[in-house]
N, C-alpha and C positions, 0 to 999 in steps of 0.2 A: 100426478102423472095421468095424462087422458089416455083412454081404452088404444085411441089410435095413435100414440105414440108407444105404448105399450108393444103393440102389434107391429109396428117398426124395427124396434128394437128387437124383439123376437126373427122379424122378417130379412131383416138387415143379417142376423148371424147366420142362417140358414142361407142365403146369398152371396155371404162372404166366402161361403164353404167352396163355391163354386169359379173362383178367380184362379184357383192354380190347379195342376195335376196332383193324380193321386197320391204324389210323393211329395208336396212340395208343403215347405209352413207356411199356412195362413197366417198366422201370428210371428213377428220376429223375436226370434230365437235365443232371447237376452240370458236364458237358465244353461244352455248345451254347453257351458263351461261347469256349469255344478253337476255334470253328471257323474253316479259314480260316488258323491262324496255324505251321501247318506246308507245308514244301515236298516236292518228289519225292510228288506224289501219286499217280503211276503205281505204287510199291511197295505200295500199301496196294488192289487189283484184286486178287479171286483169278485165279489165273491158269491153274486147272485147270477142266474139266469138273464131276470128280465133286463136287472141295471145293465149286464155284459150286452143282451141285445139292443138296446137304445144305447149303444155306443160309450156306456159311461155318464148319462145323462141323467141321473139319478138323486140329485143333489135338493132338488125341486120336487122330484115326482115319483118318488117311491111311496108303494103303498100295501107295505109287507112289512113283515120284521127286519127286513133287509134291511129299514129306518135305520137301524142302529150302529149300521156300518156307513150310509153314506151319510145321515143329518141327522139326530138326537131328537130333534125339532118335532120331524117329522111322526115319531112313536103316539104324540099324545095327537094324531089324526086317524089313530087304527081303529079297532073295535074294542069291546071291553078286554079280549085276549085274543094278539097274534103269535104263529108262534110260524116258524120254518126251518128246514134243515135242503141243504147244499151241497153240492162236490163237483170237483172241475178236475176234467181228468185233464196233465200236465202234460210238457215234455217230458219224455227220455221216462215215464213211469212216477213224474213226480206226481202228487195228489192234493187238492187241497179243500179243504172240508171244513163249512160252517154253520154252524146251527145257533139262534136263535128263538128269546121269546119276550113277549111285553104282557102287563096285567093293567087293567086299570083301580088304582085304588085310592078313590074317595076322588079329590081334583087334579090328583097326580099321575102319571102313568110312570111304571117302574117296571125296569127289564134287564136283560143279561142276555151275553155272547158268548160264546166259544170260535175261534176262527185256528185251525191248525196247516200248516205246510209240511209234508213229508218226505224225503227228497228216497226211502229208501235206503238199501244198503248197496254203497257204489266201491269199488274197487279203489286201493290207494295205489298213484300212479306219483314218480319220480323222474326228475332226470337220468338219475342214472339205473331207473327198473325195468326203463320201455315202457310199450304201451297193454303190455301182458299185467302189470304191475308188480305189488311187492309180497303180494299173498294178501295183505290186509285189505279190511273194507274198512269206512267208516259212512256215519250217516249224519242229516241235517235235520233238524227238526226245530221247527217255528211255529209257538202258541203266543197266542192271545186270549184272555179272558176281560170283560168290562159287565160294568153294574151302570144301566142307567139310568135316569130321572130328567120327566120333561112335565110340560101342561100346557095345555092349551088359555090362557089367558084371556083369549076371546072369541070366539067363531071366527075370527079372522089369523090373529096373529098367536103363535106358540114357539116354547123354546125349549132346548133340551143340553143336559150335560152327562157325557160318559167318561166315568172312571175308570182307566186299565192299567193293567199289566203286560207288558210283552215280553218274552223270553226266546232269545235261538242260541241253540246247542250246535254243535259240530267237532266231530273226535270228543278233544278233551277241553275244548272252550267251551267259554259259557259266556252270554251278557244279559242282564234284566232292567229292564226300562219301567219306571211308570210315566205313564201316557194320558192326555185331556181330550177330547172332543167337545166341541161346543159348536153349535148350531142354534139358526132361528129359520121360520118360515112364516110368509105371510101370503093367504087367501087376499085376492084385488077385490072384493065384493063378491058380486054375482055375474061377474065376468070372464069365469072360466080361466083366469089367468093365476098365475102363483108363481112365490116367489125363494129360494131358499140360499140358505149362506153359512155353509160352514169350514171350521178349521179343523182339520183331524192328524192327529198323532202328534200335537204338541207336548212338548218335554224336556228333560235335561239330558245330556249326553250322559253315554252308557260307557263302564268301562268294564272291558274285557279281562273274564277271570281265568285261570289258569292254564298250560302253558302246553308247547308240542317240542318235539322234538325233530329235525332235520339234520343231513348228512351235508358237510363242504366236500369242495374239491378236493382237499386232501386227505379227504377220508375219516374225519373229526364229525363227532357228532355231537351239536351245538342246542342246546336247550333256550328256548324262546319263552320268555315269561311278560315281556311288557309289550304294551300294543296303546297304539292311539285311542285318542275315546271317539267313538262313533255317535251322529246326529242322528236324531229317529226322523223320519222322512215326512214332515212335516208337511202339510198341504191345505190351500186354500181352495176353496170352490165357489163361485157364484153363477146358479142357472136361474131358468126362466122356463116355464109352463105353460101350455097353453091349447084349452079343450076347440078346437077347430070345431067339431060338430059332436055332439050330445043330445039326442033324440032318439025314441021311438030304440031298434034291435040294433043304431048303430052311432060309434064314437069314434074321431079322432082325436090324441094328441099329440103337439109336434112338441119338441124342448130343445133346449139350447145351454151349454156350459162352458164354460170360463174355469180354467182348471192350472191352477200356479204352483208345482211341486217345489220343494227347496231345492230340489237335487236333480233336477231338468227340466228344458225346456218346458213354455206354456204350450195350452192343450187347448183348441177351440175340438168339443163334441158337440155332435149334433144328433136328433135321436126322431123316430116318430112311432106310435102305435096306435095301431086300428082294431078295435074290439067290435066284434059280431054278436048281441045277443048276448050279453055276458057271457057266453061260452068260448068263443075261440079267440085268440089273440093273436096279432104278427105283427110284429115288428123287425126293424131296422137300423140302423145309424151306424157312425162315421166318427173314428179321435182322430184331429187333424193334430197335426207336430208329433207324432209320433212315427218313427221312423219304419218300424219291423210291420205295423200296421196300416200295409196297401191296398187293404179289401174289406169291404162293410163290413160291420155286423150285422148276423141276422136272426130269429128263433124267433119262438111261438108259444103260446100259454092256453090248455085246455083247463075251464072250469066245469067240475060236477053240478050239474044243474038238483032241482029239486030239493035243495039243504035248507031251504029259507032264508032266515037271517045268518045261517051259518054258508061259509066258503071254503071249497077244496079246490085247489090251481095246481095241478102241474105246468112247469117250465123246463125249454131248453133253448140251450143257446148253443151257437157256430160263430169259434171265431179263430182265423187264420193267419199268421207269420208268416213272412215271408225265406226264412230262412231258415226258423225254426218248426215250422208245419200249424197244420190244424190243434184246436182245442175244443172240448165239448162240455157241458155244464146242463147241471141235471137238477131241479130242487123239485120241494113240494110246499106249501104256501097254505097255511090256516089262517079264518078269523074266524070267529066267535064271540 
């Protein structure tokens, strides 16, 4: 593939973004029947800063620990140790909080995640309690934990696989999934270009353990013990990278992704970020087919100058619902 067809392709997704209004899919909408029919919706949340303010466009161009959440791949591109910790504050007080870290050892790079959802303690409400409820609360809670292993193969091309666990509680159910990610990424030469491809939360259905209780109409109270098996919300990604300018105190990149959930509609993202000086960063972007999401993304990343070979980044991000409101995402970002 030539540099200027690369660039095309790149060009071409960034201009496609621009044929409809802010509400409208770029891409037709063949998933909006599977919405809904996956579980562990909590893994499918970026879970970093920068990815949230490049729109989701991360798949390509992460270059944090954050790797381990959007492409495996990308881990064995870090330094000998990344490590970072996360939280996105929610609606309605929910919270969601991730921490990461990678090592490099010997050709391999090896790493681990913790990714959690807390939804709090919420009031149990009923048909027949009102909206005061029933006295009870109960709460949700959603962990992941994964171990991964990637390498780099060649100054060009590497690849990465993460092993998890996912778990969500609620009252008195439970379900536990284990889960694959698998990614690859390729460096185009020395053209500034890159390329990444992964599938995450591949797995078997999950089936839900033990059991609640609810009141009928006529005042009987019916114990519920079986439930469908739930799909883990399996997802494909393929983006595109690409350093517009890299010189001297100043860098662009734009990116571009391709994002196929099981359980809805496809996603064209679009992302860009401008670094000053290694120190200051801003960035921007845009997930098209998404519905609640009528308004960029935006945030910013200040890096501690003077470390040397070592790196401290803070990030945050703003990103906005239309129905549901604002969200704000906070991390901090080592290599070493």
């Amino acid at each position: 593939m030539t540099l200027t067809l690369r660039l095309g392709l790149l060009v071409g997704l960034v201009a496609a973004s621009g044929l409809g209004g802010a509400s409208a899919q770029i891409l037709p909408a063949y998933g909006e029947d599977r919405a809904g029919t996956a579980g562990f919706q909590f893994l499918e949340i970026a879970v970093d800063p920068r990815g949230a303010a490049l729109g989701g466009t991360a798949v390509a161009t992460a270059d944090d620990a954050s790797s381990l959440f959007w492409n495996p791949a990308l881990s064995a591109r870090g330094g000998q140790t990344q490590a970072m910790a996360a939280t996105l504050s929610y609606f309605s007080d929910v919270s969601l909080n991730y921490a990461a870290v990678t090592r490099r050892v010997g050709a391999f790079t090896v790493g681990g995640h913790v990714q959690t959802l807390d939804s709090g303690e919420m009031a149990v409400t009923t048909e027949f309690s009102g909206p005061s409820g029933t006295g009870q609360t109960f709460r949700y809670l959603g962990v992941v934990g994964g171990l991964t292993v990637s390498q780099a193969l060649t100054d060009l091309f590497s690849y990465g696989v993460t092993a998890k666990v996912a778990r969500e509680a609620s009252a008195d159910l439970a379900l536990t999934v284990p889960l694959l990610d698998l990614g690859v990424h390729y460096n185009v030469g020395s053209t500034g270009a890159s390329i990444g491809v992964a599938i995450r939360n591949f797995g078997l259905n999950g089936t839900t353990s033990g059991s609640i209780e609810r009141q009928t109409v006529e005042g009987e109270i019916v114990v519920e013990d079986e439930f469908e098996d739930l799909v883990p919300p399996t997802t494909f990604m393929l983006g595109v990278g690409y350093d517009v300018i890299r010189s001297g105190d100043h860098a662009l990149t734009l990116a571009g992704q391709l994002t196929n959930p099981n359980d809805n509609a496809e996603q064209l993202n679009v992302g860009a970020e401008y670094v000053w000086n290694d120190i200051l960063s801003l960035r921007g972007g845009y997930r098209f087919g998404v519905d609640e999401a009528t308004l960029p993304t935006v945030g910013f990343g200040v890096e501690v100058p003077g470390l040397g070979d070592r790196t401290l980044r803070a990030d945050y991000a703003f990103e906005t619902y239309e129905r549901l409101g604002p969200t704000h995402r906070i991390g901090i970002a080592l290599d070493f």
